[in-house]
GUKOLNU-437984 format. One record per residue (C-alpha): x, y, z; chain; residue in three letters. Coordinates in steps of 0.5 Angstrom, whole numbers, plus 500, padded with zeros to 3 digits. Last residue first. Layout:
REM residues N
{xx = X, yy = Y, zz = Z, cadena = A, residuo = Ala}
...
END
This chain:
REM residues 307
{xx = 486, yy = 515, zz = 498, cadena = A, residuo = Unk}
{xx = 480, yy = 516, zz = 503, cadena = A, residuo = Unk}
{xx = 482, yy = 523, zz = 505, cadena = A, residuo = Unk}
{xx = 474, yy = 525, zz = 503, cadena = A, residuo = Unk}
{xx = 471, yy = 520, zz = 504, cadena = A, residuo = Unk}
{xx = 473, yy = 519, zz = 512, cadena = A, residuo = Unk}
{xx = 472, yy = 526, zz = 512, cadena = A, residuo = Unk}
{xx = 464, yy = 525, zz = 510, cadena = A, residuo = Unk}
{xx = 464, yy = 518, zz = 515, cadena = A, residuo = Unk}
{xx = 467, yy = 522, zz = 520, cadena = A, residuo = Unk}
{xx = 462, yy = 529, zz = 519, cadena = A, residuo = Unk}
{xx = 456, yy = 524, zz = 520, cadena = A, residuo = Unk}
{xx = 458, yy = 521, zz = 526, cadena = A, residuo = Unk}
{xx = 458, yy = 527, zz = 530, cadena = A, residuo = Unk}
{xx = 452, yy = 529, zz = 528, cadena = A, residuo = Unk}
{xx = 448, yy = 524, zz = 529, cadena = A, residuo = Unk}
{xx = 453, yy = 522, zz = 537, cadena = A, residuo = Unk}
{xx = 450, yy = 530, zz = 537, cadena = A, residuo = Unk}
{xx = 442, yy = 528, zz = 535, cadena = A, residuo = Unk}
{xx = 443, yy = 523, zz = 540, cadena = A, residuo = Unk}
{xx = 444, yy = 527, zz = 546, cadena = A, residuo = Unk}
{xx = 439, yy = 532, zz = 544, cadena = A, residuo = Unk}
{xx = 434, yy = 525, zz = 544, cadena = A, residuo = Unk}
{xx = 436, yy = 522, zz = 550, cadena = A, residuo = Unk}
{xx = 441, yy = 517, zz = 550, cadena = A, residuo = Unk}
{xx = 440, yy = 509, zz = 552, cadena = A, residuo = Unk}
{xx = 438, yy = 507, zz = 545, cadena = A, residuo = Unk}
{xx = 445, yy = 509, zz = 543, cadena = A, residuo = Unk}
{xx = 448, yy = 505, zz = 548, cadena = A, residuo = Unk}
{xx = 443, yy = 499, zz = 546, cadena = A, residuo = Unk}
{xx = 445, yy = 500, zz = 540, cadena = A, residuo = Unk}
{xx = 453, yy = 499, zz = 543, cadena = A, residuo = Unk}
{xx = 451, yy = 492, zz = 546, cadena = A, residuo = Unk}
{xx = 448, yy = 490, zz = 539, cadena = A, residuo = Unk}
{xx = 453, yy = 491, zz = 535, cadena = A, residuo = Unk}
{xx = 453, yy = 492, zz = 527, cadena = A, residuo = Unk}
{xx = 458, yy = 493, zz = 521, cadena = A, residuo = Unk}
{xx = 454, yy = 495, zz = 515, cadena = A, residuo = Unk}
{xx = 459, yy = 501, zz = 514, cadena = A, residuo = Unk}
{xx = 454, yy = 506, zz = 516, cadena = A, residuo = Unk}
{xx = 454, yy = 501, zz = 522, cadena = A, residuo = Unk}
{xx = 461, yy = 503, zz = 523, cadena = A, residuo = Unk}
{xx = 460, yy = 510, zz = 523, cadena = A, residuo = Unk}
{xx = 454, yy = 509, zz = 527, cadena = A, residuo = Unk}
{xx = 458, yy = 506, zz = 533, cadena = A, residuo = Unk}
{xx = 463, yy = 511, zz = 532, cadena = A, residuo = Unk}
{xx = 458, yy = 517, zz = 533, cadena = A, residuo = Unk}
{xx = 455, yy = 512, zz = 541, cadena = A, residuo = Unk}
{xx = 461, yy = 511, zz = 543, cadena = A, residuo = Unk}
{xx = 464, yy = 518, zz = 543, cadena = A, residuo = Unk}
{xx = 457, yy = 520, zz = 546, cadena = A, residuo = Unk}
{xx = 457, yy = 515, zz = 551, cadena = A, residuo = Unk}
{xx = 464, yy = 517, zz = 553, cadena = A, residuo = Unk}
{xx = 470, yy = 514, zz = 557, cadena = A, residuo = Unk}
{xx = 476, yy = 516, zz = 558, cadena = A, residuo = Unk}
{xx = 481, yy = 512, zz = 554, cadena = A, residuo = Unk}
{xx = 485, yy = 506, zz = 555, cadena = A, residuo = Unk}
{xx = 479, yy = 502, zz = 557, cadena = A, residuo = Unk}
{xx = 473, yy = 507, zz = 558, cadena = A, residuo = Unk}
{xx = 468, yy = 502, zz = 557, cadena = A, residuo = Unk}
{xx = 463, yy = 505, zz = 552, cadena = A, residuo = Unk}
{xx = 469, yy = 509, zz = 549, cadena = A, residuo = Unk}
{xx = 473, yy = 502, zz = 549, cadena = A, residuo = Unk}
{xx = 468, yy = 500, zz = 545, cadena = A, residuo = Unk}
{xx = 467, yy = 505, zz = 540, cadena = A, residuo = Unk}
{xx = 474, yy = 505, zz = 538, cadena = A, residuo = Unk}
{xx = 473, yy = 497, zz = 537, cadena = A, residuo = Unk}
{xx = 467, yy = 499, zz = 532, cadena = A, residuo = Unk}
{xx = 471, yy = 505, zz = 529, cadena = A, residuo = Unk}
{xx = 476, yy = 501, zz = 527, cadena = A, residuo = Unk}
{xx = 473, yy = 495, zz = 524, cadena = A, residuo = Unk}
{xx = 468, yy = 500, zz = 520, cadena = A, residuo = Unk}
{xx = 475, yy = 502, zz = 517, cadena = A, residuo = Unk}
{xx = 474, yy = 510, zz = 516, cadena = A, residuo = Unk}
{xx = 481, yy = 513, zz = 516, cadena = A, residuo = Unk}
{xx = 479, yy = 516, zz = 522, cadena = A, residuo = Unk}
{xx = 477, yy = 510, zz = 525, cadena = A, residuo = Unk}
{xx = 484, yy = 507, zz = 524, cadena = A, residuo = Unk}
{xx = 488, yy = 513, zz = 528, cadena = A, residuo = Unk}
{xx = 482, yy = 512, zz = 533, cadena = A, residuo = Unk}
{xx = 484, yy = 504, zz = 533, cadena = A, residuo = Unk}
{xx = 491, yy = 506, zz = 534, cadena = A, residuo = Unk}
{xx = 489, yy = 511, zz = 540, cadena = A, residuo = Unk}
{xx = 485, yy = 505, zz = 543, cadena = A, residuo = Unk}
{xx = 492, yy = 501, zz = 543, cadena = A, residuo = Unk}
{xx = 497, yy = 506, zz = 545, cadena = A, residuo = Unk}
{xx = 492, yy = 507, zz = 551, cadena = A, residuo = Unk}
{xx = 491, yy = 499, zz = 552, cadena = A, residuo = Unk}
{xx = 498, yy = 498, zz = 553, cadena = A, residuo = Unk}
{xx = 500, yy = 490, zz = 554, cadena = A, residuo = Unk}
{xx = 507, yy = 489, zz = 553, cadena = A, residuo = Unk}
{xx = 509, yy = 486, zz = 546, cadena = A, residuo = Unk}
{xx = 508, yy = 480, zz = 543, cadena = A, residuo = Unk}
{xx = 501, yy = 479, zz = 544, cadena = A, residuo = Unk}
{xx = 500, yy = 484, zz = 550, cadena = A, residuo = Unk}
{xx = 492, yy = 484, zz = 548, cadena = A, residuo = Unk}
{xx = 491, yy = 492, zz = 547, cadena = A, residuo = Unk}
{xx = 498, yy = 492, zz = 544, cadena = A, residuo = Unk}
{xx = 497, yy = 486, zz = 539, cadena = A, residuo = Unk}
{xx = 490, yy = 488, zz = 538, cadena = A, residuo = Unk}
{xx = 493, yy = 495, zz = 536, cadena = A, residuo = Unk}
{xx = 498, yy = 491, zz = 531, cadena = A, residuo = Unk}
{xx = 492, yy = 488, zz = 528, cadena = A, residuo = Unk}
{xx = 488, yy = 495, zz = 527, cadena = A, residuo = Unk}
{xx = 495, yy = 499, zz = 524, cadena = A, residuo = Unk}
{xx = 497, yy = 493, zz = 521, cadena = A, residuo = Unk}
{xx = 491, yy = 493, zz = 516, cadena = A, residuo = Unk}
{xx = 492, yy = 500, zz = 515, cadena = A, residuo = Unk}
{xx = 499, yy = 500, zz = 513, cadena = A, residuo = Unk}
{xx = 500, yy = 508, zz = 515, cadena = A, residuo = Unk}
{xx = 508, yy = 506, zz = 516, cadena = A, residuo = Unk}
{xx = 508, yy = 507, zz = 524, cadena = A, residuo = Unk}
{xx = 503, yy = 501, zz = 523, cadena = A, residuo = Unk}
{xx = 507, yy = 497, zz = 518, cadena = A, residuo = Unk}
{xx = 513, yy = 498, zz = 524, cadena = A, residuo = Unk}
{xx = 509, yy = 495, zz = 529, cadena = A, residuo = Unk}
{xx = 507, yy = 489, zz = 526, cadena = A, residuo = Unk}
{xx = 514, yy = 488, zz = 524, cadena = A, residuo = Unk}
{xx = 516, yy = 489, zz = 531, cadena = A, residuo = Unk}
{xx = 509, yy = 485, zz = 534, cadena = A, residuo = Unk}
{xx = 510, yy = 478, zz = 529, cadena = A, residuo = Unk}
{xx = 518, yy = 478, zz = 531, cadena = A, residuo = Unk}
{xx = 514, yy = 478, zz = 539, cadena = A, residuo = Unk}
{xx = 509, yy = 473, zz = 537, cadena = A, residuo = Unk}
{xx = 515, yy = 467, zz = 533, cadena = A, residuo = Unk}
{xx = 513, yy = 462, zz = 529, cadena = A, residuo = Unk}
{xx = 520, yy = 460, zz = 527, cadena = A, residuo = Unk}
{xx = 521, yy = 462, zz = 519, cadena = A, residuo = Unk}
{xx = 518, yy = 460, zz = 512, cadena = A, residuo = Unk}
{xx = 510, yy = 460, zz = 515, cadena = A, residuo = Unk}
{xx = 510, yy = 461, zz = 523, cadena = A, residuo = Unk}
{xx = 503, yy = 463, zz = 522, cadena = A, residuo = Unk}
{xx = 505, yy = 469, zz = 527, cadena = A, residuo = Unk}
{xx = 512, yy = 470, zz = 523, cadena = A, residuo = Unk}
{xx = 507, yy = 469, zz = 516, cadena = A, residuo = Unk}
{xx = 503, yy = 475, zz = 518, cadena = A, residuo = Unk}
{xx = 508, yy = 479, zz = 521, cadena = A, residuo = Unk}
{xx = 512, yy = 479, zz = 515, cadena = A, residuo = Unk}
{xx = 506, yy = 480, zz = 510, cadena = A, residuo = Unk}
{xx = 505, yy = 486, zz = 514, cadena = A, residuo = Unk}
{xx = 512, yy = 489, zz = 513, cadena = A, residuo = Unk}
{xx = 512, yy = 486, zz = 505, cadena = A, residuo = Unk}
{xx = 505, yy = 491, zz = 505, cadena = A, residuo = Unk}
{xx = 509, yy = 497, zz = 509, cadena = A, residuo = Unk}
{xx = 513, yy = 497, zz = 501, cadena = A, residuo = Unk}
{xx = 519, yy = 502, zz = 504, cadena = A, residuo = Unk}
{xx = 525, yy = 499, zz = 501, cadena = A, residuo = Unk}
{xx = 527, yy = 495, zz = 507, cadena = A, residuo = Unk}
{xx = 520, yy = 492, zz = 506, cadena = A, residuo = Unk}
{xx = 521, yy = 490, zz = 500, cadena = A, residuo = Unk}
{xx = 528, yy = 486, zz = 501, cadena = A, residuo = Unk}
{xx = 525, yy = 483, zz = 507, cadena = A, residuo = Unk}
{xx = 520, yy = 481, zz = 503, cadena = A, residuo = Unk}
{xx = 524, yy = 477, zz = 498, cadena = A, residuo = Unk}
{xx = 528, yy = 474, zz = 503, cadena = A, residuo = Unk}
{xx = 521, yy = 471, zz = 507, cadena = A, residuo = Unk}
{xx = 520, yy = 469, zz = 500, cadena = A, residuo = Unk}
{xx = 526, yy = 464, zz = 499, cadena = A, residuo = Unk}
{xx = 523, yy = 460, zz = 505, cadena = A, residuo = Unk}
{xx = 516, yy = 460, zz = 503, cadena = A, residuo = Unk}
{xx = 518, yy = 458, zz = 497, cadena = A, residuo = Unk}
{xx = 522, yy = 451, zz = 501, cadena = A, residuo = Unk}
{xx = 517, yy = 451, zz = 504, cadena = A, residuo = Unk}
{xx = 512, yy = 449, zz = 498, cadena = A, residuo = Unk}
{xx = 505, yy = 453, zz = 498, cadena = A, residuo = Unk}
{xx = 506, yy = 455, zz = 492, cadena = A, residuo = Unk}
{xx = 502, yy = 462, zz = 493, cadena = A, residuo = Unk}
{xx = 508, yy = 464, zz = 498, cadena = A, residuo = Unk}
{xx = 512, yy = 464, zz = 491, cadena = A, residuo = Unk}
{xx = 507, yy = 468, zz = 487, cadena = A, residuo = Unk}
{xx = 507, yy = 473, zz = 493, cadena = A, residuo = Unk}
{xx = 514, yy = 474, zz = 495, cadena = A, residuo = Unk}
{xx = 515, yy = 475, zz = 486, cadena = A, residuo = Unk}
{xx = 511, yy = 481, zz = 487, cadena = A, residuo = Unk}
{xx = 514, yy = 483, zz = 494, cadena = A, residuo = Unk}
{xx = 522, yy = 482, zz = 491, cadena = A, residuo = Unk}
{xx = 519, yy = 486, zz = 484, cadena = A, residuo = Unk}
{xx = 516, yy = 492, zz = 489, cadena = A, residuo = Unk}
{xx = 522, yy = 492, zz = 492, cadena = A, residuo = Unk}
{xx = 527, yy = 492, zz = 486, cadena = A, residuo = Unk}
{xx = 534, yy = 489, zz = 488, cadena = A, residuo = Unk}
{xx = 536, yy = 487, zz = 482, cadena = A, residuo = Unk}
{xx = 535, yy = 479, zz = 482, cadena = A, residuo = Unk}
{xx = 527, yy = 482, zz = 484, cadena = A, residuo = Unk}
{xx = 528, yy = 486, zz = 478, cadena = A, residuo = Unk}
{xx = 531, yy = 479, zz = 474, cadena = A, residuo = Unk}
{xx = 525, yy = 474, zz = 478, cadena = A, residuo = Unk}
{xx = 521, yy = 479, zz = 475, cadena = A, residuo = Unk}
{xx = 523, yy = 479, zz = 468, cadena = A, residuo = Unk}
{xx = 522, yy = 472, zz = 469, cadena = A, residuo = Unk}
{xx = 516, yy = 471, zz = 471, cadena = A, residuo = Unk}
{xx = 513, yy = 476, zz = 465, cadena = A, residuo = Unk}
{xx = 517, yy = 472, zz = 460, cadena = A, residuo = Unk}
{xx = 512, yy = 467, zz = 463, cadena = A, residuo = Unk}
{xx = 506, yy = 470, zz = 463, cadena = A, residuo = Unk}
{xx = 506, yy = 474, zz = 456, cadena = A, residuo = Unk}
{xx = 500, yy = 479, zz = 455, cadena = A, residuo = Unk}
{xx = 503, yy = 483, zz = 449, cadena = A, residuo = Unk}
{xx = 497, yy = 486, zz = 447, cadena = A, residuo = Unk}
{xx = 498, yy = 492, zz = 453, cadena = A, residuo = Unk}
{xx = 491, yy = 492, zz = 455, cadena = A, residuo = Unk}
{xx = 492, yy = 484, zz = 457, cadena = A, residuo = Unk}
{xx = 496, yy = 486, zz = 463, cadena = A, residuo = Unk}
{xx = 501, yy = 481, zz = 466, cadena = A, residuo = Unk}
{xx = 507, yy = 482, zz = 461, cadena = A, residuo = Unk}
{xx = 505, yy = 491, zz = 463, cadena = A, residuo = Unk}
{xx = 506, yy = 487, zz = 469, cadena = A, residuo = Unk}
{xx = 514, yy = 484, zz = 468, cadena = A, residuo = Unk}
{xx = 515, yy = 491, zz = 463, cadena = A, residuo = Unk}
{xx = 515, yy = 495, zz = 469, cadena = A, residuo = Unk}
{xx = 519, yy = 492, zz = 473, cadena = A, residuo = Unk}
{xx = 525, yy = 491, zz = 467, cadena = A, residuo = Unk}
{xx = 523, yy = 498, zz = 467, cadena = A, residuo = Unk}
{xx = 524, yy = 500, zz = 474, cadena = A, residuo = Unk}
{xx = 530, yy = 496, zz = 473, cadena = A, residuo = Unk}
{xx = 533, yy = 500, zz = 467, cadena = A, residuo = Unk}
{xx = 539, yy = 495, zz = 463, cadena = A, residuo = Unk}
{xx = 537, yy = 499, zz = 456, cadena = A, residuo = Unk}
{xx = 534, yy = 493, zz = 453, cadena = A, residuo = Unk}
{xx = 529, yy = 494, zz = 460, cadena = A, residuo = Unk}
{xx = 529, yy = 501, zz = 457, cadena = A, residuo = Unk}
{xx = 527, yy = 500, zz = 450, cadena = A, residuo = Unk}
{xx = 521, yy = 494, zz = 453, cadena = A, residuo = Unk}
{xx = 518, yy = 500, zz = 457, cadena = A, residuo = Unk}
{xx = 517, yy = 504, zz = 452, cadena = A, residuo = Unk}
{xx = 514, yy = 499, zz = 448, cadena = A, residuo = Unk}
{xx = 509, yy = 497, zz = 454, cadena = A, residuo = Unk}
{xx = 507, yy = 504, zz = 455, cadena = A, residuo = Unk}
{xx = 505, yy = 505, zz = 448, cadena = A, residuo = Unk}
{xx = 502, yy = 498, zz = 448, cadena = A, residuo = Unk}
{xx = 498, yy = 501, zz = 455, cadena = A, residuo = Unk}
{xx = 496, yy = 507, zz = 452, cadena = A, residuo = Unk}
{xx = 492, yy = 512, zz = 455, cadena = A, residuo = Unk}
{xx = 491, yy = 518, zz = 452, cadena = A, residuo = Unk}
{xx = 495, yy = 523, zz = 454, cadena = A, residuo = Unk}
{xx = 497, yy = 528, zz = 460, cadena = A, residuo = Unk}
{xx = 497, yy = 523, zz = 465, cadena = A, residuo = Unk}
{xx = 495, yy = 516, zz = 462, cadena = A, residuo = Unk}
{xx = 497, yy = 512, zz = 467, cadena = A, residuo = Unk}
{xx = 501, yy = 507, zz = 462, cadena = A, residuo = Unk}
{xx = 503, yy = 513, zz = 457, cadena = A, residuo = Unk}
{xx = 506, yy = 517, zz = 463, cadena = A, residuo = Unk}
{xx = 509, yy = 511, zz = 466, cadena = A, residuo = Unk}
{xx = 512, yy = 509, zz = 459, cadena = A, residuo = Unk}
{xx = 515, yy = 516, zz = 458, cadena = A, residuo = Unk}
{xx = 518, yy = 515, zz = 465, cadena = A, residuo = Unk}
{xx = 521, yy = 509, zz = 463, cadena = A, residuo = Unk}
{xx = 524, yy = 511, zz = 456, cadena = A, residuo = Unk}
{xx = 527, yy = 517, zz = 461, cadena = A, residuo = Unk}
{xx = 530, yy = 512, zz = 465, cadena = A, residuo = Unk}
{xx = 533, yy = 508, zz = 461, cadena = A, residuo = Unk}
{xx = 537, yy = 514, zz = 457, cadena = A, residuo = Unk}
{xx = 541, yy = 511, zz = 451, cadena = A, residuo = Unk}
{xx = 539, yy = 514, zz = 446, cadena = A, residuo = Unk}
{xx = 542, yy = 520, zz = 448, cadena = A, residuo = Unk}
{xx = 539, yy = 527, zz = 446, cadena = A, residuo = Unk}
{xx = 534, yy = 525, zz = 443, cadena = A, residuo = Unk}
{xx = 532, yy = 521, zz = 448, cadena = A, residuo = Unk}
{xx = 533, yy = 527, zz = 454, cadena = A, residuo = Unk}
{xx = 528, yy = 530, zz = 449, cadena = A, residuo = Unk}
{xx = 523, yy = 526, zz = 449, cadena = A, residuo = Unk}
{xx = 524, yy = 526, zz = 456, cadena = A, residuo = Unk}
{xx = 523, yy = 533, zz = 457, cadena = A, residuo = Unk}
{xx = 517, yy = 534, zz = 452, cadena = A, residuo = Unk}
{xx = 514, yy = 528, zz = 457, cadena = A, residuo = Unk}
{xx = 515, yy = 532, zz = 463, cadena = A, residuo = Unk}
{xx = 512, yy = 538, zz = 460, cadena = A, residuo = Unk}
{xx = 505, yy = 534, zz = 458, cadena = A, residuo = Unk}
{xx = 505, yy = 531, zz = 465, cadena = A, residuo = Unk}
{xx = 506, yy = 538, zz = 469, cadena = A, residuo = Unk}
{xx = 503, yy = 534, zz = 476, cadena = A, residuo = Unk}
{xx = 509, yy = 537, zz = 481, cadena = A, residuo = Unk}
{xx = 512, yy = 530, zz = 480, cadena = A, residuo = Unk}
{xx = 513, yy = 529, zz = 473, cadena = A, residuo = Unk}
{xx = 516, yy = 537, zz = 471, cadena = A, residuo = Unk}
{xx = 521, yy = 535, zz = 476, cadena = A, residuo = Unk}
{xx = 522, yy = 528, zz = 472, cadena = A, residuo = Unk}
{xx = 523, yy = 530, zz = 466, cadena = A, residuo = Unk}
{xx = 527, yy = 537, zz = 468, cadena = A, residuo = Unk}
{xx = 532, yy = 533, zz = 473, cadena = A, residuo = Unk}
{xx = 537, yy = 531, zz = 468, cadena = A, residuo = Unk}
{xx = 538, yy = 540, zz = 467, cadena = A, residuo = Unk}
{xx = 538, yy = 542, zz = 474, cadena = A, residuo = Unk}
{xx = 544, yy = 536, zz = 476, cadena = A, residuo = Unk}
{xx = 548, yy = 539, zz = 470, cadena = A, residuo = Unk}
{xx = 548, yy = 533, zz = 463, cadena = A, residuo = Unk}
{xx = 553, yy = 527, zz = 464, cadena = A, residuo = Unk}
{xx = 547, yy = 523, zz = 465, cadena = A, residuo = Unk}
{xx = 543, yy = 521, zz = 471, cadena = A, residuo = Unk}
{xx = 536, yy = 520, zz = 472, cadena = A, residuo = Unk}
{xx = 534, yy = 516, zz = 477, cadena = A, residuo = Unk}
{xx = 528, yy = 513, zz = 478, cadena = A, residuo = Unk}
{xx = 527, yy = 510, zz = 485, cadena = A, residuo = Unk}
{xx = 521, yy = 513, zz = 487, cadena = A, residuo = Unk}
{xx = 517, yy = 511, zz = 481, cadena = A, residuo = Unk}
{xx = 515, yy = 505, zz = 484, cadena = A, residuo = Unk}
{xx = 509, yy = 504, zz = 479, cadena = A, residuo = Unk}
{xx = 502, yy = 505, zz = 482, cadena = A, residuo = Unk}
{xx = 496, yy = 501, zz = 480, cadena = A, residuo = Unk}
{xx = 499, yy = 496, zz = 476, cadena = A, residuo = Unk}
{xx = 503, yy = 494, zz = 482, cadena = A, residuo = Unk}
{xx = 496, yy = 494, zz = 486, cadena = A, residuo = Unk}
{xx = 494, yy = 489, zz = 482, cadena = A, residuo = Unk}
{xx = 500, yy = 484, zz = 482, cadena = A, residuo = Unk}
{xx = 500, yy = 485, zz = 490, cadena = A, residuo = Unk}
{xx = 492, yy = 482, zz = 490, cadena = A, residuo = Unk}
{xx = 487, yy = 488, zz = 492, cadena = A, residuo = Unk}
END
C-alpha cells in the first residue's frame, strides 16, 4: 500500500484539538463520543459545536472524517471534502491534510492534483506528520538529491510524530545511503525504533540486522524472538526464519516440532522450504499431527488479530 493509500485509509486523528473557550468536559463531547465508537452522538455534538461557533476548525474536520469513513452515516466523500475545505479556510492543519488527499481522491468529485500538492506542502510546512511523510514520498519519487535531501527532513519530522513507516524509511535510505551518508549503525537504530513500534516490515529487517550484527552487535536470541513476535503476526517471512532457528537451535533452543508448526504456517502462505519439509517428513505420524495442530491455530490466531 503506497504512503498516499495508507492516509486515505486512516486520517491522523490523533492530533485534533478541540479547544474553545467552552469548559474542558464540554469541548470534549464530539471527540469523546468519536473514539468510544459513538459516530451518531459525536457528529450531533460537532454540529452543535458549529452552530455555536462557526468558527470551530476542528469539529468541521471531524464531521468530514465521520462522512469520509462512513461511521454512522452513508459514506460521502464530496460531503467529507467540503467540510474539510470550511476547516482548512478556518487554518485547521489536520483539515488542510485531509483536504490535500480527499484532492487526490476521485470519489470527492474534486480531484485536483495540484492544489492537492500544495495543501500538502503547507501541512507539512505545519508540521503534520502524516503531510511531512506523504510529501517525503513524492519527493523521494523524483530521484534527484536534492529531493532526497529535503526528504530525509520530512521524515524526520513524521517519525517524531510517531509515524513508524517514516522510521522504516529512514533506515532503508540510511542503508542505501540516499539523502545522507551511508551509514549501517544509523540504519540499525532507526531500525531498531520502527521495531519496538510494532512496524512489521522493521521488525523482521531489524532481527536480520540483529542475527547478522549489521549495525549493532550481533544477538542471535533477541533476533530469534523478533522472528517469533513477526510470526505471530503471520508474515510467512517470520515464520519460515523462526522455523529454522528451531530446526537449528540458534538463538532459541531447538525444536523439531516448533520447526516443523512454523514451516507449515509458512507454506500455508506459499512460502516453501525444502530442508525443513524434510524435517517434517522425518517426524513420525503423532509427532506430525501435533506440528498440524499447532500450525493451524497460528494461522486462525494470525487472521484473527490481523488488522
Amino acid at each position: 500500500m503506497t504512503g498516499l493509500r495508507r492516509a486515505l485509509a486512516g486520517l491522523w486523528l490523533a492530533g485534533l484539538s478541540f479547544a474553545s473557550p467552552a469548559a474542558a468536559a464540554e469541548r470534549d463531547l464530539a471527540y469523546g463520543a468519536y473514539q468510544t465508537g459513538h459516530y451518531r452522538r459525536a457528529l450531533s455534538e460537532a454540529l452543535k459545536r458549529i452552530e455555536v461557533d462557526s468558527k470551530d476548525a476542528a469539529a468541521m474536520t471531524l464531521v468530514g472524517e465521520i462522512y469520509r469513513q462512513g461511521l454512522g452515516v452513508r459514506p460521502d466523500q464530496k460531503v467529507a471534502s467540503e467540510w474539510y475545505e470550511r476547516a482548512a479556510e478556518r487554518g485547521d492543519v489536520n483539515a488542510v491534510y485531509a483536504l490535500a488527499i480527499a484532492l487526490l481522491d476521485d470519489a470527492s468529485g474534486r480531484r485536483d492534483p495540484a492544489r492537492a500538492g500544495a495543501l500538502l506542502k503547507r501541512a507539512a510546512a505545519a508540521g503534520h506528520p502524516a503531510a511531512n511523510y506523504n510529501l517525503a514520498l513524492a519527493l523521494l519519487a523524483t530521484g534527484q538529491p536534492t529531493d532526497e535531501a529535503e526528504a530525509i527532513r520530512s521524515l524526520e519530522i513524521a517519525a517524531r510524530g510517531g509515524i513508524p513507516d517514516a522510521l522504516h524509511a529512514l533506515a532503508t535510505l540510511a542503508r542505501q545511503g540516499r539523502g545522507m551518508p551511508k551509514s549501517d549503525e544509523q540504519a540499525a537504530r532507526w531500525m531498531a525504533q520502527a521495531a519496538n513500534a510494532g512496524h512489521l516490515p522493521a521488525e523482521i529487517e531489524y532481527a536480520i540486522m540483529l542475527f547478522n550484527g549489521t549495525g549493532v552487535a550481533s544477538d542471535e536470541a533477541a533476533a530469534a524472538q523478533l522472528f517469533l513476535r513477526a510470526a505471530g503476526k503471520g508474515n510467512p517471512i517470520a515464520q519460515n526464519r523462526i522455523a529454522r532457528l528451531y530446526q537449528s537451535g540458534r538463538g532459541i533452543p531447538p525444536d523439531s516440532i516448533e520447526a516443523a508448526a512454523w514451516h507449515l504456517a509458512a507454506r500455508a502462505k506459499g512460502l516453501d522450504d525444502p530442508a525443513l519439509e524434510q524435517l517434517f517428513d522425518r517426524l513420525n505420524p503423532e509427532q506430525q499431527a501435533r506440528a498440524a495442530r499447532l500450525a493451524a491455530s497460528r494461522i486462525e490466531g494470525a487472521a484473527l488479530t490481523a488488522p
